[in-house]
C-alpha positions as CSV (number, residue, x, y, z in Angstrom):
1,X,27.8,-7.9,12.4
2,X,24.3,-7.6,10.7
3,X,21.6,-8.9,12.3
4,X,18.6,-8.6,10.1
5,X,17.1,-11.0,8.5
6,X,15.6,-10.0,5.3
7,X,12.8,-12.5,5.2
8,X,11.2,-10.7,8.0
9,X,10.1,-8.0,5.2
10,X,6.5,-8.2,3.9
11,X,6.7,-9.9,0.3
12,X,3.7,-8.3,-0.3
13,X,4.0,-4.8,0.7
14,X,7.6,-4.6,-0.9
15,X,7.2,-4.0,-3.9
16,X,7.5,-0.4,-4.8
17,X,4.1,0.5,-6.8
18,X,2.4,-1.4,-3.5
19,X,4.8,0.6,-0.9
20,X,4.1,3.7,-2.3
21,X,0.3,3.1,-2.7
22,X,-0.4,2.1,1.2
23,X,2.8,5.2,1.8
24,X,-0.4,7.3,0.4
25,X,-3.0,5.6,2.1
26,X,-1.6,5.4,6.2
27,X,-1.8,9.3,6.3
28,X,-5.3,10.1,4.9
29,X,-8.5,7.7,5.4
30,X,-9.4,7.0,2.0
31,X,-8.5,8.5,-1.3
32,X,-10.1,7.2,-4.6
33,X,-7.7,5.5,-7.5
34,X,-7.0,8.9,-9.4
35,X,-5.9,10.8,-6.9
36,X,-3.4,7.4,-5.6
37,X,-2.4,7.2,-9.2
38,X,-0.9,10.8,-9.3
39,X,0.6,10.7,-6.1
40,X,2.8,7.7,-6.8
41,X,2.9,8.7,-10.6
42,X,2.2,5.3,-12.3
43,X,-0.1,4.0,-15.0
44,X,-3.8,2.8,-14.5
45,X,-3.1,-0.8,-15.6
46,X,0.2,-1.3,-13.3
47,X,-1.5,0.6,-10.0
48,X,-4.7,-1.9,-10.7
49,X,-3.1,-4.9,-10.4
50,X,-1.2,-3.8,-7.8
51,X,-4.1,-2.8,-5.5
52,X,-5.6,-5.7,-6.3
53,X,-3.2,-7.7,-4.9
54,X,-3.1,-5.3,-1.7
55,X,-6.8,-6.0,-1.4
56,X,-6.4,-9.9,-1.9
57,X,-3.9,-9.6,1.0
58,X,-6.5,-7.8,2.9
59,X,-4.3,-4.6,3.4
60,X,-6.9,-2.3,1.4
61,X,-10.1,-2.4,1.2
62,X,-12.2,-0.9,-1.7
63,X,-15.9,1.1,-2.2
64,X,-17.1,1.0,-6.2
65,X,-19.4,3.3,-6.4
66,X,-20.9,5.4,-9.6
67,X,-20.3,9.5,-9.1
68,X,-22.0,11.5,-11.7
69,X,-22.5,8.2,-14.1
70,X,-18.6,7.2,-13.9
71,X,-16.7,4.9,-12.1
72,X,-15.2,5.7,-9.2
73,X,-13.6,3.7,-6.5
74,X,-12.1,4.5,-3.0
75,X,-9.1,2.9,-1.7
76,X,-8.5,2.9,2.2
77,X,-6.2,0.9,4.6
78,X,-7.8,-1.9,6.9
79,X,-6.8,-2.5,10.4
80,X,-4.5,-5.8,9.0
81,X,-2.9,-3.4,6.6
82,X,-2.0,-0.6,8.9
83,X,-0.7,-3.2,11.2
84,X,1.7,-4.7,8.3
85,X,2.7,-1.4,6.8
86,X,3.8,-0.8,10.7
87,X,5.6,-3.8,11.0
88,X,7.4,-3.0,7.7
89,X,8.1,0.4,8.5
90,X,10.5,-1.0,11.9
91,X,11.6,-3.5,9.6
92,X,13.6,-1.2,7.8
93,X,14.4,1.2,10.7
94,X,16.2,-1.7,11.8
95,X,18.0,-2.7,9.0
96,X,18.9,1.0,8.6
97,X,20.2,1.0,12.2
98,X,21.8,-2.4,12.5
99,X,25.7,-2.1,12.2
C-alpha cells in the first residue's frame, strides 16, 4: 500500500517553470535571469512571474542592478528556499520508493 500523501509536496515549488528554476539555482550561488531563462528554455514573461512568486515565497532572493546601462538582475536561493527545495526533493524520493 502507498503511503504518501501528496499534500506533503510544496504547492509552490511544484510547478514545473518554478522546479526547474530553483533545479538551476541549488547548484550554483547566483545566476542572473538570462542565463536561468536558457537553462530551463522558457519565455521572459512566463519565467518572470514565476520568480516572482518564488521570491514572494521567500525561496529566491533578487539583486537589480544596472551593468553597462541595462538591466540586469541576479537570482539566488535563500536559506528558506534551499531548505524547501530539500524537503521536496525527499518528498519525491519517497513517493518514488514507496510500494
Amino acid at each position: 500500500m502507498n503511503n504518501f500523501d501528496h499534500q506533503q509536496l510544496d504547492d509552490i515549488i511544484h510547478s514545473r517553470i518554478r522546479l526547474a528554476a530553483m533545479a538551476v539555482l541549488v547548484n550554483i550561488e547566483e545566476a542572473d535571469f538570462t542565463y536561468i531563462r536558457d537553462a530551463i528554455k522558457t519565455t521572459d514573461g512566463n519565467l518572470s512571474i514565476h520568480l516572482r512568486k518564488l521570491e514572494e515565497a521567500g525561496y529566491v532572493q533578487v539583486t537589480k542592478r544596472f551593468l553597462s546601462r541595462k538591466p540586469q538582475s541576479t537570482y539566488r536561493l535563500t536559506a528558506k528556499g534551499r531548505k524547501a527545495f530539500s524537503h521536496y526533493v525527499e518528498r519525491l524520493e519517497k513517493l518514488i520508493k514507496t510500494k
